[in-house]
C-alpha positions as a printed Julia matrix, in Angstrom:
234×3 Matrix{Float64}:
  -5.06    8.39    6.1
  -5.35    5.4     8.38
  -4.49    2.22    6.2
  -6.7    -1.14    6.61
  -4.09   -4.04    6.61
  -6.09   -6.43    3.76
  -6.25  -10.23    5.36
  -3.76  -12.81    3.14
  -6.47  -14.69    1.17
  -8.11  -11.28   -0.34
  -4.62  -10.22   -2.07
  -3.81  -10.96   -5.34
  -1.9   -14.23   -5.64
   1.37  -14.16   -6.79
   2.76  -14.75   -9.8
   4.6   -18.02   -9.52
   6.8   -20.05  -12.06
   4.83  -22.6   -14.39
   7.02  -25.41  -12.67
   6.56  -24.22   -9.31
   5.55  -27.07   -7.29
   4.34  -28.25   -3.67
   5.36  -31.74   -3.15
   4.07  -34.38   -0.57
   6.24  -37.41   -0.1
   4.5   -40.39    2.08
   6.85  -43.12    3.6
   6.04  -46.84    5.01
   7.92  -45.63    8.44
   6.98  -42.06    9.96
  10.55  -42.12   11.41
  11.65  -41.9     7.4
  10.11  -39.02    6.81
  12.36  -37.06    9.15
  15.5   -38.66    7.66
  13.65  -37.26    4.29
  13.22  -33.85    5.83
  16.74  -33.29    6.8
  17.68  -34.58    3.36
  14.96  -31.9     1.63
  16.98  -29.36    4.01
  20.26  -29.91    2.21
  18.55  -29.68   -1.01
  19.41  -26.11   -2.69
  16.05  -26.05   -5.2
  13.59  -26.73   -1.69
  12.11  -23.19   -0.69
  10.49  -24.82    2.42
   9.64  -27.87    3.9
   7.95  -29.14    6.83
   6.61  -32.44    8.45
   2.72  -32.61    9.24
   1.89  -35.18   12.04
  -1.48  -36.85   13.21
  -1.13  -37.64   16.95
  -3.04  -41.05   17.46
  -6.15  -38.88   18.99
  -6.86  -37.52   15.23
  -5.09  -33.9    16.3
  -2.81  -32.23   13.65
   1.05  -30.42   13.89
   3.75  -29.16   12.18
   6.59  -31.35   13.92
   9.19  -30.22   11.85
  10.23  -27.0     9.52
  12.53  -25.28    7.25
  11.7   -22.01    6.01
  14.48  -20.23    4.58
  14.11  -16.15    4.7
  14.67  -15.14    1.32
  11.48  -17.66    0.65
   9.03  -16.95    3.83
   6.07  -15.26    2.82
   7.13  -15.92   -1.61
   6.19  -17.74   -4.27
   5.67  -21.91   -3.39
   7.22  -21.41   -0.22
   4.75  -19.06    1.38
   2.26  -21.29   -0.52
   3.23  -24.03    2.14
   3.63  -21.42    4.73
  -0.18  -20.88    4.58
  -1.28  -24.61    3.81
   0.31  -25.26    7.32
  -1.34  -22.76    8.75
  -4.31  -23.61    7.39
  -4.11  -27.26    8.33
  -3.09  -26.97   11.95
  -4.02  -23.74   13.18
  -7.54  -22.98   14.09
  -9.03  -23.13   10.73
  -8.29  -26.6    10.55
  -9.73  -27.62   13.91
 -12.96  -25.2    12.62
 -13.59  -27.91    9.67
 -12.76  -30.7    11.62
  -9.65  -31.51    9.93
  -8.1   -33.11   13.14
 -11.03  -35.75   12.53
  -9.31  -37.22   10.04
 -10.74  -36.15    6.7
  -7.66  -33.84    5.35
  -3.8   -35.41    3.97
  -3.47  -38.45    2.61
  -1.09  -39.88    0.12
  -3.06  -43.16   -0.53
  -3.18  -41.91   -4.81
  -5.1   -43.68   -6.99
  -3.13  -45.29  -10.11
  -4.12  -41.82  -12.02
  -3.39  -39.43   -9.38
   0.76  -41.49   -9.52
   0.69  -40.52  -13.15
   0.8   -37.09  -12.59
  -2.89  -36.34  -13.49
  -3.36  -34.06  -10.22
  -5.99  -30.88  -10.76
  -6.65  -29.9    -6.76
  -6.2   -30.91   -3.28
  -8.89  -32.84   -3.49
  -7.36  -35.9    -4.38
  -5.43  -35.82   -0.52
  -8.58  -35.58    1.1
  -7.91  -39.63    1.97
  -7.3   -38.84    5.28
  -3.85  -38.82    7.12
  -3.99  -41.83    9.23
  -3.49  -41.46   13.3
   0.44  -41.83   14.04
   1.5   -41.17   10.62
   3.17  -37.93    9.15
   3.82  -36.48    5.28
   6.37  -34.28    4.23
   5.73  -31.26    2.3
   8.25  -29.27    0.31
   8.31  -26.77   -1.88
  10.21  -25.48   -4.58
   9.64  -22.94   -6.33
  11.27  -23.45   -9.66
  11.43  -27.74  -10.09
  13.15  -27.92  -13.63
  14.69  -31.79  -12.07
  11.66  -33.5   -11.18
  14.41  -36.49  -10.42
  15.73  -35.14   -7.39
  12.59  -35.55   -5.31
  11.76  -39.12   -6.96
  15.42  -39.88   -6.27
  14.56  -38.53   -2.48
  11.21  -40.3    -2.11
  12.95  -43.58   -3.68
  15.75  -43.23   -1.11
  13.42  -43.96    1.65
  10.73  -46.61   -0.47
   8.23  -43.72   -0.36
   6.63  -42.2    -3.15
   5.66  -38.62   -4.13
   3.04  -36.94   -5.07
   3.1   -33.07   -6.83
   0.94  -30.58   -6.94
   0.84  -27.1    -8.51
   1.66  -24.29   -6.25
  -1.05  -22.49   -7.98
  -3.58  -24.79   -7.46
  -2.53  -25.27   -3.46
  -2.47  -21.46   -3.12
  -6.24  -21.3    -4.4
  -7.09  -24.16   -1.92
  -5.7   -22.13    0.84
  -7.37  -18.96    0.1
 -11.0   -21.08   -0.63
 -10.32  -22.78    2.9
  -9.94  -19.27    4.58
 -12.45  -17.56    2.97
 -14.81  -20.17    4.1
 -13.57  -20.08    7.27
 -14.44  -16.23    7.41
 -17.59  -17.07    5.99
 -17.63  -19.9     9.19
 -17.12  -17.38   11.2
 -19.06  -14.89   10.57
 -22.21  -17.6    10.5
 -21.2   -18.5    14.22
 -21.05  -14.94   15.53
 -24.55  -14.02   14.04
 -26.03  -17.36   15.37
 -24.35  -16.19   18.75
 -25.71  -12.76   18.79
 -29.48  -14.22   18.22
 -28.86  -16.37   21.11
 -28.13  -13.84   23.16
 -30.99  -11.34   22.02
 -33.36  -14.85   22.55
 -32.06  -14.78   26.29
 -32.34  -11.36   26.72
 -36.29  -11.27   25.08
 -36.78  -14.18   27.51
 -35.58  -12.5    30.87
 -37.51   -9.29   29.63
 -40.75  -11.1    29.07
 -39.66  -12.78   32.7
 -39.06   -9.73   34.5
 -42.73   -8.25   32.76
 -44.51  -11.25   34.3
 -42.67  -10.86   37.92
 -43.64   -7.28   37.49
 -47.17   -7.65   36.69
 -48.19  -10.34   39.23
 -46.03   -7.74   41.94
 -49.06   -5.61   41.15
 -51.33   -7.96   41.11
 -50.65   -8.73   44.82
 -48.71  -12.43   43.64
 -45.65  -11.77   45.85
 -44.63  -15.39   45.25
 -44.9   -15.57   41.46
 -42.92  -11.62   41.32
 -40.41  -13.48   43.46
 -39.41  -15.71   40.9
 -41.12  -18.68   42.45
 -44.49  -20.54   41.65
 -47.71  -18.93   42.56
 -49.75  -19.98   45.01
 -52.94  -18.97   47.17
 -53.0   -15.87   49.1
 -52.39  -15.81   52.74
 -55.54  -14.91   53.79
 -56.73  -18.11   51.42
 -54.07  -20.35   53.43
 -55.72  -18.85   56.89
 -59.16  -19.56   55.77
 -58.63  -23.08   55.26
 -56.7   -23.71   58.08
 -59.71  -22.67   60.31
């Protein structure tokens, strides 16, 4: 029995510790952030981490990342895994998230206190030049040791549920099948309107070839008949 390989998004989401967390840490200078990374790599509770960039023409990448095997494709670290996909692989250029509608760490006095219930509150935009860290960790039982990180480099940080990320992703794909799917219908009626309209073309050519219109079954605009043209030229 030949096995269908079921796409990330439609499988059951896995179970994850209630403290599992993905955290995004924005600093005053972009160069920081890569001091932070390499910092986040030495950190034993970070499952993955990785430095998302916006070149100055709006255009989103993964500069930097640390993805330890034992933590690829599990728990908050395969969260992140497909948040980065999801953000600068074709997905993201499909909503026009290199436009400069997706990451941003510019929280509201509520969002600081913790009171965080879906990506939605990064959808501030990522300013051009600038970069944010993600990390995750799968089991965060110090929350201190990424506000000592962020502090360390006069950024701030801002956590979200690895839950709640992991639903995001899967929404984002699923409307990016839906996307999809939309465009390639809309493409096939294009190209059954072109083919009804070189049918109904080649009908007309056809019939005026019978008729005797050699100019309009050519393809070009009809015109009088020769013997017409010779009768008024007399």
């Amino acid at each position: 029995m030949v096995r269908t390989a079921v796409p990330a998004h439609e499988r059951e989401p896995p179970v994850m510790a209630w403290n599992a967390n993905v955290l995004f840490f924005s600093f005053p200078d972009p160069s920081d952030t890569y001091a932070a990374f390499h910092d986040a790599e030495e950190t034993e509770e970070v499952s993955r981490a990785a430095v998302l960039e916006r070149a100055n023409d709006g255009t989103l990448s993964v500069t930097e990342t640390y993805a330890p095997a034992e933590f690829l494709t599990t728990g908050a670290g395969g969260v992140v895994g497909a948040l980065l996909g999801v953000l600068a692989g074709p997905v993201g250029v499909l909503f026009g998230w290199t436009a400069g509608t997706l990451f941003g760490l510019a929280a509201t006095g509520e969002e600081e206190a913790g009171e965080v219930d879906a990506l939605t509150v990064l959808s501030r935009g990522l300013p051009d030049g600038s970069n944010v860290l993600i990390v995750a960790v799968n089991d965060e039982r110090d929350p201190a040791v990424a506000d000592a990180l962020a502090a360390r480099y006069r950024g701030r940080v801002l956590r979200v549920p690895a839950g709640v990320v992991g639903e995001e992703v899967r929404a984002a794909q699923e409307a990016a099948d839906e996307a999809a799917r939309g465009a390639r219908a809309k493409v096939r009626e294009e190209r059954r309107a072109e083919a009804r309209e070189r049918a109904e073309d080649f009908r007309a050519r056809t019939a005026a070839f019978f008729r005797g219109d050699h100019r309009q079954a050519r393809g070009g605009p009809s015109g009088p008949a020769r013997g017409e043209r010779a009768a008024d030229g007399a």
